[in-house]
C-alpha positions in Angstrom: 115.8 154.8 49.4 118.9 156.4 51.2 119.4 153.9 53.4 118.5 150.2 53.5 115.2 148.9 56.4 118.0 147.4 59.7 119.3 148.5 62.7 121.9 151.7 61.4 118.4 152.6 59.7 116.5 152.5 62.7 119.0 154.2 64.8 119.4 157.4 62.6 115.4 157.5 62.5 115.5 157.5 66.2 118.2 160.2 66.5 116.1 162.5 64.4 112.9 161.7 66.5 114.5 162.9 69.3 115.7 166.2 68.0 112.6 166.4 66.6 110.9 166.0 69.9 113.4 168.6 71.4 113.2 171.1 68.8 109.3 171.2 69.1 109.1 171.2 72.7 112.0 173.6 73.6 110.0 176.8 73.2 107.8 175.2 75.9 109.7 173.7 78.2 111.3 177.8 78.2 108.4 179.5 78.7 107.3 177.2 81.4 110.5 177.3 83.5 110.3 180.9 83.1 106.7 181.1 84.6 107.5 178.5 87.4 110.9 180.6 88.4 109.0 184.0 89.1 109.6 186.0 92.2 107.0 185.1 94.6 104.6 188.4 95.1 105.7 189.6 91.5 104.4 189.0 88.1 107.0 189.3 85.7 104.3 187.6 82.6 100.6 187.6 82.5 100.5 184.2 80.9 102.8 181.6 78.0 101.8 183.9 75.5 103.2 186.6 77.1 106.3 185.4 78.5 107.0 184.0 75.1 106.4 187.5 73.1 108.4 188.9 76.2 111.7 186.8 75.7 111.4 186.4 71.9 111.3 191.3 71.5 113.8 191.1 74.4 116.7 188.3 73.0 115.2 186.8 69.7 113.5 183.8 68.4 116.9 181.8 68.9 116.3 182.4 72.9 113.7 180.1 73.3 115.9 177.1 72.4 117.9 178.0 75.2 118.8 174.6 77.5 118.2 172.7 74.3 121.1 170.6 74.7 120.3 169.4 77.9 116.6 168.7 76.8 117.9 166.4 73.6 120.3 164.7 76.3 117.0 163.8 78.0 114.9 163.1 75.4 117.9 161.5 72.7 118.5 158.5 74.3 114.9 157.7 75.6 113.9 158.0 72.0 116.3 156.1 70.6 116.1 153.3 72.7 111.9 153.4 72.5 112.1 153.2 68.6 114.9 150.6 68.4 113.4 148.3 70.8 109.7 148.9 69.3 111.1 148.1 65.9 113.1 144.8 67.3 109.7 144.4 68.7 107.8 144.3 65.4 110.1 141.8 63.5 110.1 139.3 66.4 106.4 139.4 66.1 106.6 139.1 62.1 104.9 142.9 61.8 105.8 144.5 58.0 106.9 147.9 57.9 105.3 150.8 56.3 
């Protein structure tokens, strides 16, 4: 492998967790805020679906990563501090990796 099984190991799995986690719940998180922030009375989308179509014809695909950064400063360090302490976790209890 790349990289030998330790800590640096563990911490650059956990790093790419967590931008995994943001990347695939970005689009989401998006569409939801957008639903939530509608003018009271008016009904800007009929549903996700539409509010995603909506945003994606009106400012492209790249718009629904929009607030990513601040989405990977939420989820980045909760990840990577999960995963590290789970794996510290499995060698004091003598656990094998995969």
């Amino acid at each position: 492998g790349i990289m030998e099984d330790g800590v640096p190991l563990h911490f650059v799995a956990s790093m790419i967790a967590g931008v995994s986690v943001a990347a695939t719940t970005s689009p989401i998180d998006l569409v939801r805020t957008r639903l939530m922030n509608q003018p009271a009375g008016q009904k800007l989308y009929t549903g996700m679906v539409d509010c995603m179509m909506k945003s994606v014809r009106k400012d492209g695909v790249m718009s629904l990563y929009r607030g990513f950064t601040p989405q990977w400063m939420r989820f980045g360090p909760f990840t990577i501090v999960q995963f590290m302490v789970w794996e510290r976790m499995r060698t004091l209890y003598g656990m094998k990796g995969i």
